[in-house]
mmCIF file of the protein (N, C-alpha, C, O) and its ligand, coordinates in Angstrom:
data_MODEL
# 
_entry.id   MODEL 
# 
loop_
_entity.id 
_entity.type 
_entity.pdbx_number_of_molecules 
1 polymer     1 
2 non-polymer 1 
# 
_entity_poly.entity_id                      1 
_entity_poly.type                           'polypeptide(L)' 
_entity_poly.nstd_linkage                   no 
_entity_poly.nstd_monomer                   no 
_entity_poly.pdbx_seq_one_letter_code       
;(UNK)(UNK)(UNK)(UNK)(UNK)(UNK)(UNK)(UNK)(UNK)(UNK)(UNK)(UNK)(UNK)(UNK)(UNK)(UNK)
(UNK)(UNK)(UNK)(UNK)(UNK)(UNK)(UNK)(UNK)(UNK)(UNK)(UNK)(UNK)(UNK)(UNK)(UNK)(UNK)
(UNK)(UNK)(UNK)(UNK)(UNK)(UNK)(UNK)(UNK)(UNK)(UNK)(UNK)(UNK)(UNK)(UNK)(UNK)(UNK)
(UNK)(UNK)(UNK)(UNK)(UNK)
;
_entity_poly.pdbx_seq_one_letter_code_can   XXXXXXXXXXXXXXXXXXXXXXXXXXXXXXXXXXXXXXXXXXXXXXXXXXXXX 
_entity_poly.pdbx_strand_id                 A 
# 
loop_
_entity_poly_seq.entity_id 
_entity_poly_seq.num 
_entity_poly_seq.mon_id 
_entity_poly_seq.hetero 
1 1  UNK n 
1 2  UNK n 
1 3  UNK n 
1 4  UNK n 
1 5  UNK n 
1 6  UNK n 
1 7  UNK n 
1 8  UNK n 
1 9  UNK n 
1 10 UNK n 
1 11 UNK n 
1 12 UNK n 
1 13 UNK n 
1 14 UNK n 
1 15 UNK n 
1 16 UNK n 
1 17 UNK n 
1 18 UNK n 
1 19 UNK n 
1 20 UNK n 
1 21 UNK n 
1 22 UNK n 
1 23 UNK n 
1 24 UNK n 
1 25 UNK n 
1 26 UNK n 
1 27 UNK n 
1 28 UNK n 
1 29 UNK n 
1 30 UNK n 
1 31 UNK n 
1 32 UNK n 
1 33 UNK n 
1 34 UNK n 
1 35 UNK n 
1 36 UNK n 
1 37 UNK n 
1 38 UNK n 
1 39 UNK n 
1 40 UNK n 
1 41 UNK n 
1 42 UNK n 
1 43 UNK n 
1 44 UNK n 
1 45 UNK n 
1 46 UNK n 
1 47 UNK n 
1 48 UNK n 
1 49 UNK n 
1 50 UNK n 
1 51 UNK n 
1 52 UNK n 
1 53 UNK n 
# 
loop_
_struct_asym.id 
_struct_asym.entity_id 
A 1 
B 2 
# 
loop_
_chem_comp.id 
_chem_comp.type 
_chem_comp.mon_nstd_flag 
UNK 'L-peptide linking' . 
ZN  non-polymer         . 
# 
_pdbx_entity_nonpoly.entity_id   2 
_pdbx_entity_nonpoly.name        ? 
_pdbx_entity_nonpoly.comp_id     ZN 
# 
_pdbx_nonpoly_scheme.asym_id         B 
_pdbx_nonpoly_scheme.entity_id       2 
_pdbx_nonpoly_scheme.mon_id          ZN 
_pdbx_nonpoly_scheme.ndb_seq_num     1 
_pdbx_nonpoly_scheme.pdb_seq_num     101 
_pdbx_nonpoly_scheme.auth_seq_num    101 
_pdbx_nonpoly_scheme.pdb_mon_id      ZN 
_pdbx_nonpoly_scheme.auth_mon_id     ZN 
_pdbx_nonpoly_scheme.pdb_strand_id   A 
_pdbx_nonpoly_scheme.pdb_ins_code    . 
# 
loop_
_atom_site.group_PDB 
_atom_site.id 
_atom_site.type_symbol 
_atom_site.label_atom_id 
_atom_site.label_alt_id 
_atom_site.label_comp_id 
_atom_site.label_asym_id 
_atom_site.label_entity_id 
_atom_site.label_seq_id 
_atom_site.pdbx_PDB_ins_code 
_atom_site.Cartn_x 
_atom_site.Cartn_y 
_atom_site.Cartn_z 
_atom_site.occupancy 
_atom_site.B_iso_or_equiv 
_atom_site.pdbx_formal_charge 
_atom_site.auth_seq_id 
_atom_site.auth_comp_id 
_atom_site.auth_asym_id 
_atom_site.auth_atom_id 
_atom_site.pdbx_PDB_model_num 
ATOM   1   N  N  . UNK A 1 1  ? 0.840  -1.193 0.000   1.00 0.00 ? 1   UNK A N  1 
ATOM   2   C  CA . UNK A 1 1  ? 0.000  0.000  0.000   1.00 0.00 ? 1   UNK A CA 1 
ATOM   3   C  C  . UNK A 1 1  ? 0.876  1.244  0.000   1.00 0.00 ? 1   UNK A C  1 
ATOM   4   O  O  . UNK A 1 1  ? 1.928  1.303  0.637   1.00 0.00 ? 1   UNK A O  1 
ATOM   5   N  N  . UNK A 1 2  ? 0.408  2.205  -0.722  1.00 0.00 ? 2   UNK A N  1 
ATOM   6   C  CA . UNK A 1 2  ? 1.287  3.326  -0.724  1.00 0.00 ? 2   UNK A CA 1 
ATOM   7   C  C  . UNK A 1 2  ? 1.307  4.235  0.016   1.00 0.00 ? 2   UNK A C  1 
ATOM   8   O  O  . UNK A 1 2  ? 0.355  5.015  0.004   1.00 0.00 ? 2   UNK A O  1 
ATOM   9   N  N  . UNK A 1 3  ? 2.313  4.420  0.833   1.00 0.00 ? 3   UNK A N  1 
ATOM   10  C  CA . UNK A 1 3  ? 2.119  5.583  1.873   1.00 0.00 ? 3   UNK A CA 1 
ATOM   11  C  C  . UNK A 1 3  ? 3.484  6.453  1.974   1.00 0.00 ? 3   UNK A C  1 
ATOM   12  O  O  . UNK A 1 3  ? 4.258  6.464  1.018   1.00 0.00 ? 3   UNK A O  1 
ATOM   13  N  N  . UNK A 1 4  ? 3.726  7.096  3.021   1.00 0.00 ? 4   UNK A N  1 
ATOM   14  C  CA . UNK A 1 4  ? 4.616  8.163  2.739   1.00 0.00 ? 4   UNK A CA 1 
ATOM   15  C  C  . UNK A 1 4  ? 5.751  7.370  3.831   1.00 0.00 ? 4   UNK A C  1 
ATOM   16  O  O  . UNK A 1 4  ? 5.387  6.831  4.877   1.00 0.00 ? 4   UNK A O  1 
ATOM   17  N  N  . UNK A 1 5  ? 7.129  7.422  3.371   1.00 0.00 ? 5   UNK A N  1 
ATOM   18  C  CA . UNK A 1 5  ? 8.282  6.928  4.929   1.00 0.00 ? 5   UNK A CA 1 
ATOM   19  C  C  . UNK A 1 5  ? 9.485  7.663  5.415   1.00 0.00 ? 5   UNK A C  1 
ATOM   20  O  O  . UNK A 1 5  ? 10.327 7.876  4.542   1.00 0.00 ? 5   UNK A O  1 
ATOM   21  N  N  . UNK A 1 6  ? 9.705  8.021  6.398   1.00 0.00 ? 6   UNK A N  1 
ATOM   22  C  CA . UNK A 1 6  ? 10.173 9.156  6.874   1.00 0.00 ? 6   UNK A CA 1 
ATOM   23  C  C  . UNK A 1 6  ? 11.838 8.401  6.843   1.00 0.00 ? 6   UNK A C  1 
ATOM   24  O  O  . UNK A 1 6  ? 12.365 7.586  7.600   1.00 0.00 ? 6   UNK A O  1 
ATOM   25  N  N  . UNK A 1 7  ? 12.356 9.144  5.534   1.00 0.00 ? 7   UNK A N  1 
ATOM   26  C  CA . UNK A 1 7  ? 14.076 8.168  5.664   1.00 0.00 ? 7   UNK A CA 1 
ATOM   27  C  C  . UNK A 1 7  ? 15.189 9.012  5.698   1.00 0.00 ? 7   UNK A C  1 
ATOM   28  O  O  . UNK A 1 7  ? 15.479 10.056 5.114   1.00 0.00 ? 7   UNK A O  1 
ATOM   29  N  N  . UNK A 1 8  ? 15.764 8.272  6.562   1.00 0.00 ? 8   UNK A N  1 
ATOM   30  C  CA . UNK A 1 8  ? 17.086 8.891  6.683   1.00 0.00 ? 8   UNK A CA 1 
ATOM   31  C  C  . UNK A 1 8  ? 18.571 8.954  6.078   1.00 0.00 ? 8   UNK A C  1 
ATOM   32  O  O  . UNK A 1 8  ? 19.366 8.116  6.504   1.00 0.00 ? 8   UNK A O  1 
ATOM   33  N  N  . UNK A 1 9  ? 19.026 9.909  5.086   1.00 0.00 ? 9   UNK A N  1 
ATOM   34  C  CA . UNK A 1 9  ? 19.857 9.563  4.653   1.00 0.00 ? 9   UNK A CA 1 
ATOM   35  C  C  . UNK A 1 9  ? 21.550 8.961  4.969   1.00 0.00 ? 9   UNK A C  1 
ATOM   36  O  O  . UNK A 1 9  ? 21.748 8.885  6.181   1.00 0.00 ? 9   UNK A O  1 
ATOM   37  N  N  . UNK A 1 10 ? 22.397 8.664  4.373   1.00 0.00 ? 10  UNK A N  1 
ATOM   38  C  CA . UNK A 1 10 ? 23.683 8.140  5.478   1.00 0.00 ? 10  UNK A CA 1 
ATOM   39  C  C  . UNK A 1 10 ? 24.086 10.221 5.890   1.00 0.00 ? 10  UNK A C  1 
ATOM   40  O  O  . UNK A 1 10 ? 24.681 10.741 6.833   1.00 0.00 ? 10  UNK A O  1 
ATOM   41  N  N  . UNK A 1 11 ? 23.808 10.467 5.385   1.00 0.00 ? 11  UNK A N  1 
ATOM   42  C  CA . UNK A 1 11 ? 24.655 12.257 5.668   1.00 0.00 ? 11  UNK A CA 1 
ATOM   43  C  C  . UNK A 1 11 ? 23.858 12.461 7.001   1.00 0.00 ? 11  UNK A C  1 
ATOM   44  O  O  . UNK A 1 11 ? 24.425 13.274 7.731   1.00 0.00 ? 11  UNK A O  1 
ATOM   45  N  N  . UNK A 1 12 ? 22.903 12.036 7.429   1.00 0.00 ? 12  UNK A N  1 
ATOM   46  C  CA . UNK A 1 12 ? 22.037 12.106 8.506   1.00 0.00 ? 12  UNK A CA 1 
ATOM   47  C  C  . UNK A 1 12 ? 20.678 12.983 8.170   1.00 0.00 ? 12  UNK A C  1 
ATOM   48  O  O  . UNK A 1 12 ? 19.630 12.864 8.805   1.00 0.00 ? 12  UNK A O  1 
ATOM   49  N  N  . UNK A 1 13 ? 20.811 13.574 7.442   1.00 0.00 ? 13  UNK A N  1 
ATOM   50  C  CA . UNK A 1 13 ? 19.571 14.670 6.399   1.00 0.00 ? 13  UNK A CA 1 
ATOM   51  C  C  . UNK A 1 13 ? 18.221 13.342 6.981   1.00 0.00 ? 13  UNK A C  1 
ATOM   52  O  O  . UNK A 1 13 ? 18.657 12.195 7.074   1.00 0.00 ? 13  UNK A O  1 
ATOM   53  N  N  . UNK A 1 14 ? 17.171 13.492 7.222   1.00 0.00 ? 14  UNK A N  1 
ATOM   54  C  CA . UNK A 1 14 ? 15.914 13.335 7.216   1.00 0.00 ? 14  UNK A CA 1 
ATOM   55  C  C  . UNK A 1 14 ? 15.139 13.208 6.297   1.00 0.00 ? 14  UNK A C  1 
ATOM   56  O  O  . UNK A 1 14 ? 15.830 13.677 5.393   1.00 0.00 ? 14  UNK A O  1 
ATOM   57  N  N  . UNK A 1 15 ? 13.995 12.859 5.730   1.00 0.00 ? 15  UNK A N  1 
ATOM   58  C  CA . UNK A 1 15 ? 13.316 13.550 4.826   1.00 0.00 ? 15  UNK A CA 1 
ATOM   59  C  C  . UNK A 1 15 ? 11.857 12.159 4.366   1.00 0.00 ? 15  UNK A C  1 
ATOM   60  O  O  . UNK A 1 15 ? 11.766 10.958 4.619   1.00 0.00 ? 15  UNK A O  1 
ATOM   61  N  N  . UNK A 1 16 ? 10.823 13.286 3.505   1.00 0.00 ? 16  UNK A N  1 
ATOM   62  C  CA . UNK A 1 16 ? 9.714  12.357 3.305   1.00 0.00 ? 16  UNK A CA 1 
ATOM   63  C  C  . UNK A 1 16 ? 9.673  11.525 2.289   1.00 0.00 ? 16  UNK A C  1 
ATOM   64  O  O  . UNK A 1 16 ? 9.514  12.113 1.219   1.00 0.00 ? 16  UNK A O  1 
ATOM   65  N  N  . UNK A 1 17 ? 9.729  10.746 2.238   1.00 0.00 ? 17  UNK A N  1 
ATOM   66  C  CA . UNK A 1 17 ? 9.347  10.023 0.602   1.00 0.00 ? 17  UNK A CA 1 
ATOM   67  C  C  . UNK A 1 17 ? 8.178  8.851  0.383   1.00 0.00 ? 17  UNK A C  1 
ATOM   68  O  O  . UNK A 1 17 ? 8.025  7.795  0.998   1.00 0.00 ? 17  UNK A O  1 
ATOM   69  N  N  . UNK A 1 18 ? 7.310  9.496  -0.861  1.00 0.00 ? 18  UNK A N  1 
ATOM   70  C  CA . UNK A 1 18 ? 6.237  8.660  -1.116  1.00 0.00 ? 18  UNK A CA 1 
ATOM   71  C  C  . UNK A 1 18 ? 6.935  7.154  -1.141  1.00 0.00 ? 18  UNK A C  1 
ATOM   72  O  O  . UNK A 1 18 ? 8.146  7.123  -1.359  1.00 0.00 ? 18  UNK A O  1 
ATOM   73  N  N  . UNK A 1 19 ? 6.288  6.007  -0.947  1.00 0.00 ? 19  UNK A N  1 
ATOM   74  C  CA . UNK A 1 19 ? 6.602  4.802  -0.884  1.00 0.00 ? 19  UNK A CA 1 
ATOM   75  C  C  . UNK A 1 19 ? 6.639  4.424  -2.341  1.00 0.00 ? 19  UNK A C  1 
ATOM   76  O  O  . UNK A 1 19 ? 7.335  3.424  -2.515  1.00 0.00 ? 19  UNK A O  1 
ATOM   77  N  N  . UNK A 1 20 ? 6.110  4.911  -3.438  1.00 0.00 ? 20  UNK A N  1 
ATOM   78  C  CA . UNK A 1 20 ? 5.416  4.615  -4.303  1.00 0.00 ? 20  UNK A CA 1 
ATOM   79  C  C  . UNK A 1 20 ? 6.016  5.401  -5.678  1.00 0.00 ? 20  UNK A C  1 
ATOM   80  O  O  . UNK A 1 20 ? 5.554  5.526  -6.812  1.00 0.00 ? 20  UNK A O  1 
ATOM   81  N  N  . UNK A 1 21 ? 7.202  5.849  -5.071  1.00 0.00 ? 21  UNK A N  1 
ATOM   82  C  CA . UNK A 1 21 ? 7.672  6.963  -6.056  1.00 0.00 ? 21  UNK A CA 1 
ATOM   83  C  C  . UNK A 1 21 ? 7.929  6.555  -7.483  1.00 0.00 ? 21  UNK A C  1 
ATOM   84  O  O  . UNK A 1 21 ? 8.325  5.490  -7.955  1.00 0.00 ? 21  UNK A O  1 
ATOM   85  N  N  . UNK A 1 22 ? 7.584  7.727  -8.051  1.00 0.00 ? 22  UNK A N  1 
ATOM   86  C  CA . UNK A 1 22 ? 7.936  7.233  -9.368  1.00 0.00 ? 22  UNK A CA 1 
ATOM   87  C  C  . UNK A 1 22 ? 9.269  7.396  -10.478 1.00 0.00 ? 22  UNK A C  1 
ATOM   88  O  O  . UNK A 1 22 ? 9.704  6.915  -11.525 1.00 0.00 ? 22  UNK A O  1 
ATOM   89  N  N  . UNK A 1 23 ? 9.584  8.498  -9.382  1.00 0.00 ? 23  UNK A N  1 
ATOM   90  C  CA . UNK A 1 23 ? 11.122 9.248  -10.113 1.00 0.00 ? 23  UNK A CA 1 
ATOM   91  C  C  . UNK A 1 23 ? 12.324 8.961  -9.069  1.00 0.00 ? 23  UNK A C  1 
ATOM   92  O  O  . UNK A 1 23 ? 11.998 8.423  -8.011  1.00 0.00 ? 23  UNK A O  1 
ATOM   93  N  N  . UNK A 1 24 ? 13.838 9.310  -9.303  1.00 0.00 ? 24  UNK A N  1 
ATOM   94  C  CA . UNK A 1 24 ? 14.794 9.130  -8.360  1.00 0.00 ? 24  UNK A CA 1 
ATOM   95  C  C  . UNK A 1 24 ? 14.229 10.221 -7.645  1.00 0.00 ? 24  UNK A C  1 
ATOM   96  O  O  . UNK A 1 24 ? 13.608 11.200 -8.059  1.00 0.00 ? 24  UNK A O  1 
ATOM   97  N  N  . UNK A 1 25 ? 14.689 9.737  -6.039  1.00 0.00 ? 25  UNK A N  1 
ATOM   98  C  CA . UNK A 1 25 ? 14.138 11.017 -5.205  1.00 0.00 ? 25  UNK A CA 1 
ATOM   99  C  C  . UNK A 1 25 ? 16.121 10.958 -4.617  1.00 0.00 ? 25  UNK A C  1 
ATOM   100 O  O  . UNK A 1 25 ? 16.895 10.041 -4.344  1.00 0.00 ? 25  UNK A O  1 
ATOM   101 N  N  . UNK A 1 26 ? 16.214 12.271 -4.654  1.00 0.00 ? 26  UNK A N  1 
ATOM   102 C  CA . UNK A 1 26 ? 17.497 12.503 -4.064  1.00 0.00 ? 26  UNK A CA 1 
ATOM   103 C  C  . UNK A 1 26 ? 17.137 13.150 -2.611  1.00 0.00 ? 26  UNK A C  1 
ATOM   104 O  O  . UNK A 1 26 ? 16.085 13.689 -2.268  1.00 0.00 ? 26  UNK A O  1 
ATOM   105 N  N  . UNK A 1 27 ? 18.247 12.948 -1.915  1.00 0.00 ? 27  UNK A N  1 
ATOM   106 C  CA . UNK A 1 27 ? 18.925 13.376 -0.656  1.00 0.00 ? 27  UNK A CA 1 
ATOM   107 C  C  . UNK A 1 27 ? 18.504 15.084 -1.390  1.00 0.00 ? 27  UNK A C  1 
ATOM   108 O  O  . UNK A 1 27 ? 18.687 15.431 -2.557  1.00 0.00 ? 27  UNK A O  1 
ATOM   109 N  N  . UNK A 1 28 ? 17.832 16.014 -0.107  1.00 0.00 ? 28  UNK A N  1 
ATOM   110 C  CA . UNK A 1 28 ? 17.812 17.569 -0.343  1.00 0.00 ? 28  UNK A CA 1 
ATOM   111 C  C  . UNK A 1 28 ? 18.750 18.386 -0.010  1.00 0.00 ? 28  UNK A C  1 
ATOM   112 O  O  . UNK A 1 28 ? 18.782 19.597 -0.227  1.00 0.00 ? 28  UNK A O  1 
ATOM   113 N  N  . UNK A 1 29 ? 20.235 17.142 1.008   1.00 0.00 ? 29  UNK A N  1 
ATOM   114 C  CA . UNK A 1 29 ? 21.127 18.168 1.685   1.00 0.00 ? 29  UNK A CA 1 
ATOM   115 C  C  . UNK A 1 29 ? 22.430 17.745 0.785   1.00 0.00 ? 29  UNK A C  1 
ATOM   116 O  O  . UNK A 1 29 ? 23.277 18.531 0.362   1.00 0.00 ? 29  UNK A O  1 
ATOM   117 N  N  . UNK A 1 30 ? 22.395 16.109 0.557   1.00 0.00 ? 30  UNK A N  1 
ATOM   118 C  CA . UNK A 1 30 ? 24.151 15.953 -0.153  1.00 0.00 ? 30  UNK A CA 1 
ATOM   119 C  C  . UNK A 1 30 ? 23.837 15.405 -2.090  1.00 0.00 ? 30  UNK A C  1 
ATOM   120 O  O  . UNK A 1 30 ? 24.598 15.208 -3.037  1.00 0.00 ? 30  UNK A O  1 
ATOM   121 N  N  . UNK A 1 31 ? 21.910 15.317 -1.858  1.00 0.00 ? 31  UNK A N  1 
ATOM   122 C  CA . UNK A 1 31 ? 22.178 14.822 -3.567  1.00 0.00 ? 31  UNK A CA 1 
ATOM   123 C  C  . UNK A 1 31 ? 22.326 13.609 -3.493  1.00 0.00 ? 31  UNK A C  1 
ATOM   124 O  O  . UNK A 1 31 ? 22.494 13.127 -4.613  1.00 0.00 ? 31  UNK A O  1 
ATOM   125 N  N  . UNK A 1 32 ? 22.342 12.892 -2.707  1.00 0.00 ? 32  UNK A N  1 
ATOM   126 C  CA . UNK A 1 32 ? 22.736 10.762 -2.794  1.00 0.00 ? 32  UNK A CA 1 
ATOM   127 C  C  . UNK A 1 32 ? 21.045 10.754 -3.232  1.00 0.00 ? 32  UNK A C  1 
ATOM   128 O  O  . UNK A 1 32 ? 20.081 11.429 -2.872  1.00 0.00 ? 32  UNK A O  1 
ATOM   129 N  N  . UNK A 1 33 ? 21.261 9.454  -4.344  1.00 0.00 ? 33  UNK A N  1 
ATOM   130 C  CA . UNK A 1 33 ? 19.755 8.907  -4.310  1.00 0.00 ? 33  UNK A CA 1 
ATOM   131 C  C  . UNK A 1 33 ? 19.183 8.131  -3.151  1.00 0.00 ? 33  UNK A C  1 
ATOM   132 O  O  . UNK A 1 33 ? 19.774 7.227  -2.561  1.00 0.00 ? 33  UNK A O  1 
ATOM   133 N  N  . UNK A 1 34 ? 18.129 8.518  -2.920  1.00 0.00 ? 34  UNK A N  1 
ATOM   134 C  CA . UNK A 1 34 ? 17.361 7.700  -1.931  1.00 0.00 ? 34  UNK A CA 1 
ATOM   135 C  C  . UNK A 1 34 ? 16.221 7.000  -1.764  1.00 0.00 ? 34  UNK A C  1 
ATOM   136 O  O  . UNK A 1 34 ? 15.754 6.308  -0.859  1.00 0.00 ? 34  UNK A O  1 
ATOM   137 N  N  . UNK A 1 35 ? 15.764 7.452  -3.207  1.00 0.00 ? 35  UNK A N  1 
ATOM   138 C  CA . UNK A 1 35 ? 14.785 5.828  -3.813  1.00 0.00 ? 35  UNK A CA 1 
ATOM   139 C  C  . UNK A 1 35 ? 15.065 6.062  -5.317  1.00 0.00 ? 35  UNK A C  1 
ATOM   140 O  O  . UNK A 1 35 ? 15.577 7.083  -5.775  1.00 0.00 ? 35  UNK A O  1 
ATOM   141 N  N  . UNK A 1 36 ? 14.655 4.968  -6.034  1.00 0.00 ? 36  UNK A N  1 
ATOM   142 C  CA . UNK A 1 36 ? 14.115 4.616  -6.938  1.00 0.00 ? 36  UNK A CA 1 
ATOM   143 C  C  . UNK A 1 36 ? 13.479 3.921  -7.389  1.00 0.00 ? 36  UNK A C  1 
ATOM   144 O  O  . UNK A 1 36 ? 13.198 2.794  -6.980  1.00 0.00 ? 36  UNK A O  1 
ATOM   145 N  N  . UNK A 1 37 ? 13.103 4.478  -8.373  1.00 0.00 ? 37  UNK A N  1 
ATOM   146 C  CA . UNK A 1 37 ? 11.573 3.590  -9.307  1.00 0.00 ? 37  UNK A CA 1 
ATOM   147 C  C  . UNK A 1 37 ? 11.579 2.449  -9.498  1.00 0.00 ? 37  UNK A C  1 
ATOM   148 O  O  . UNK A 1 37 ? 12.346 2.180  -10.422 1.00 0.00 ? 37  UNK A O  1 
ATOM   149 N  N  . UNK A 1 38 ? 10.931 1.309  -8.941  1.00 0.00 ? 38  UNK A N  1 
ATOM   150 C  CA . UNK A 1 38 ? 10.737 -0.196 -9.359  1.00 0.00 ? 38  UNK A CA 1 
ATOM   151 C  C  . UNK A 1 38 ? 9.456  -0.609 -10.061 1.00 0.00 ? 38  UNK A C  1 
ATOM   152 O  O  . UNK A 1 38 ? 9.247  -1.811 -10.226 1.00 0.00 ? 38  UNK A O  1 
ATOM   153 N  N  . UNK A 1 39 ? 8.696  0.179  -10.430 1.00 0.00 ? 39  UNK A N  1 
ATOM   154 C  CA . UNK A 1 39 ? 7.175  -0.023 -11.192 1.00 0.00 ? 39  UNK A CA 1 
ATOM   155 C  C  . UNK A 1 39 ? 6.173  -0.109 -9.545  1.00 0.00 ? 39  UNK A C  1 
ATOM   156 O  O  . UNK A 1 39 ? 4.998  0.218  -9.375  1.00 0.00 ? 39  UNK A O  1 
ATOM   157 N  N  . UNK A 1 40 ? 6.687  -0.398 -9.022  1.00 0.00 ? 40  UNK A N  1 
ATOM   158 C  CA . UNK A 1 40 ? 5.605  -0.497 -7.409  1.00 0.00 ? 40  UNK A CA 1 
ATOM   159 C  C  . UNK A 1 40 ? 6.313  0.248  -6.477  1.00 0.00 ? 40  UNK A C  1 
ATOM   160 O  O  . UNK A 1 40 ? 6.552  1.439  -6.676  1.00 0.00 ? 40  UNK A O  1 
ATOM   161 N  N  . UNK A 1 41 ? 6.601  -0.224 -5.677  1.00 0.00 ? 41  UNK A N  1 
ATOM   162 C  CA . UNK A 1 41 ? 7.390  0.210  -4.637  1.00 0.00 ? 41  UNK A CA 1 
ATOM   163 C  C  . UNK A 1 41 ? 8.436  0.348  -4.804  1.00 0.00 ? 41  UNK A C  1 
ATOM   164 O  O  . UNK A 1 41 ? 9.093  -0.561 -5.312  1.00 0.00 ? 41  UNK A O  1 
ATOM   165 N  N  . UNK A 1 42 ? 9.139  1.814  -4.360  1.00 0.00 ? 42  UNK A N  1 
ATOM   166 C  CA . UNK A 1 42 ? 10.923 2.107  -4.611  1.00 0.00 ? 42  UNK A CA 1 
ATOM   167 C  C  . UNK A 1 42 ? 11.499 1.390  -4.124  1.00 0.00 ? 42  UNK A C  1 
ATOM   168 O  O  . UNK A 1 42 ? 11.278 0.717  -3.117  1.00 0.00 ? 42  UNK A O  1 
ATOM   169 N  N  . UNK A 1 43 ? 12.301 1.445  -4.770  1.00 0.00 ? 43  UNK A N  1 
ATOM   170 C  CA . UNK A 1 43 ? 13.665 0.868  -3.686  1.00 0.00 ? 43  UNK A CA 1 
ATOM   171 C  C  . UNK A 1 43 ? 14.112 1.745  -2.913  1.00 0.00 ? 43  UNK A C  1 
ATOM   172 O  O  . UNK A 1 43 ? 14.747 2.615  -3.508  1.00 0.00 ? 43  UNK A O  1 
ATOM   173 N  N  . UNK A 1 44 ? 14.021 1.899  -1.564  1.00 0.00 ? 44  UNK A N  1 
ATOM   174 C  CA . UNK A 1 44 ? 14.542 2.824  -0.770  1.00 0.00 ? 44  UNK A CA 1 
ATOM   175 C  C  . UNK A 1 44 ? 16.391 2.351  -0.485  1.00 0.00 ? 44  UNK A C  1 
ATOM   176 O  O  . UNK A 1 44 ? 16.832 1.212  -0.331  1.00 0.00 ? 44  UNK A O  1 
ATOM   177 N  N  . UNK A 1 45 ? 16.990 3.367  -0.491  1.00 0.00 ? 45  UNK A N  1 
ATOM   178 C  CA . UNK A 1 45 ? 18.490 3.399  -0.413  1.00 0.00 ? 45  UNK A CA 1 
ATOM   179 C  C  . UNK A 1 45 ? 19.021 4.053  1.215   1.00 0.00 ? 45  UNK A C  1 
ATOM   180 O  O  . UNK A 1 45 ? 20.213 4.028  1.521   1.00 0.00 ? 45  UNK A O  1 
ATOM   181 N  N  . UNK A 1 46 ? 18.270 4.449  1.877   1.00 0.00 ? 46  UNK A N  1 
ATOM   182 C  CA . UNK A 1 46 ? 18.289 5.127  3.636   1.00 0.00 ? 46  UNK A CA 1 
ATOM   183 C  C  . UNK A 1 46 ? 17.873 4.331  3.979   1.00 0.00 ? 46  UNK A C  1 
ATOM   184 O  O  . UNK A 1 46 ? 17.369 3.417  3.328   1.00 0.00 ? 46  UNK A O  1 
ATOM   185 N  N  . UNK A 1 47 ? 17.985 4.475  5.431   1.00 0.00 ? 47  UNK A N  1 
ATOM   186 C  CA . UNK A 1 47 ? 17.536 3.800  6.796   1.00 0.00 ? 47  UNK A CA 1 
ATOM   187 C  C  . UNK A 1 47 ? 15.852 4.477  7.003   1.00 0.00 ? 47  UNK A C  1 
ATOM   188 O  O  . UNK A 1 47 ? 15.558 5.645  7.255   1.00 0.00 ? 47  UNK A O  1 
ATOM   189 N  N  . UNK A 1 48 ? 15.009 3.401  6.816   1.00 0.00 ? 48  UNK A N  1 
ATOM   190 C  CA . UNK A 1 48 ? 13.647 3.689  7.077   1.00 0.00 ? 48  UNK A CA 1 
ATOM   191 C  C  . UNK A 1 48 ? 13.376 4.321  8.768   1.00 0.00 ? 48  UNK A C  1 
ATOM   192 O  O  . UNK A 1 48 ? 13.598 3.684  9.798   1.00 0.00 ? 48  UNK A O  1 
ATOM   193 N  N  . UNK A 1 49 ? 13.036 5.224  8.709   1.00 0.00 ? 49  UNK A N  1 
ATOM   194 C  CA . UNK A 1 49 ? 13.083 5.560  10.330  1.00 0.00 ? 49  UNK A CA 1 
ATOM   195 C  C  . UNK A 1 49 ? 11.364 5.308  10.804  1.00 0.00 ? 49  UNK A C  1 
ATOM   196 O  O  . UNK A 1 49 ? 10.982 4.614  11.747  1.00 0.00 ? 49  UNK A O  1 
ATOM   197 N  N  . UNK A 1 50 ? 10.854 5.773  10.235  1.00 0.00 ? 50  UNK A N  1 
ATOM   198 C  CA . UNK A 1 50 ? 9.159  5.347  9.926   1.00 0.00 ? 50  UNK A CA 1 
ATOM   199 C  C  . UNK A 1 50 ? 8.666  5.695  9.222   1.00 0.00 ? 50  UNK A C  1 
ATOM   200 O  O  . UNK A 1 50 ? 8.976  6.388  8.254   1.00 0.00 ? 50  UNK A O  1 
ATOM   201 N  N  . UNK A 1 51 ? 7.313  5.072  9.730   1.00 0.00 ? 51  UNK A N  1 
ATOM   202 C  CA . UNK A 1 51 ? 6.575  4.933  8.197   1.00 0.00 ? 51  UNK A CA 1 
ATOM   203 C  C  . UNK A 1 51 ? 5.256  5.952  8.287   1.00 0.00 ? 51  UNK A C  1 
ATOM   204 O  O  . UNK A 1 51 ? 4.504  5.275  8.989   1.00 0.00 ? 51  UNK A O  1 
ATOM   205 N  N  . UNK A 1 52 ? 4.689  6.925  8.050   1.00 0.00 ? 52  UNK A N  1 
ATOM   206 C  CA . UNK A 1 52 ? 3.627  7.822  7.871   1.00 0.00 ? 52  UNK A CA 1 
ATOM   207 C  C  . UNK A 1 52 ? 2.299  7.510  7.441   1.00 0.00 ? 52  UNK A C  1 
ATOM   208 O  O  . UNK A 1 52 ? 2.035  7.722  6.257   1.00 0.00 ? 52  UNK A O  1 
ATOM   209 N  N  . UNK A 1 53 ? 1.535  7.107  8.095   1.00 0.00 ? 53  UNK A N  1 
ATOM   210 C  CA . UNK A 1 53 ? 0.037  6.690  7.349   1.00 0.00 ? 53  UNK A CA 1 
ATOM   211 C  C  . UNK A 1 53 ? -0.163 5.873  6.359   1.00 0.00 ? 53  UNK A C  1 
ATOM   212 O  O  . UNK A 1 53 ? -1.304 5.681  5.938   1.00 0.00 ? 53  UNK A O  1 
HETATM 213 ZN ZN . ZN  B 2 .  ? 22.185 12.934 2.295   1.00 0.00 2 101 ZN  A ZN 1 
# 
């Protein structure tokens, strides 16, 4: 199910990402990717810290 997960990058940066994304979502502080597109669910590349609704 698609929901939003609160991940943490290795730089320590924070941040939201749809579960469900459809594009690379980068890191907002160093630029590392931190998901990408698998047709369903990203591949998340951070440490899942939680998960949002
Ligand atoms: Zn980062």
């Amino acid at each position: 199910m698609a929901r939003f997960l609160r991940v943490q990058c290795k730089c320590g940066n924070e941040q939201n990402i749809f579960s469900n994304a459809s594009s690379v979502v980068k890191c907002n502080a160093c630029k590392e990717p931190l998901a990408h597109p698998s047709g369903g669910e990203a591949v998340i590349h951070g440490k899942i810290v939680k998960e949002l609704g």
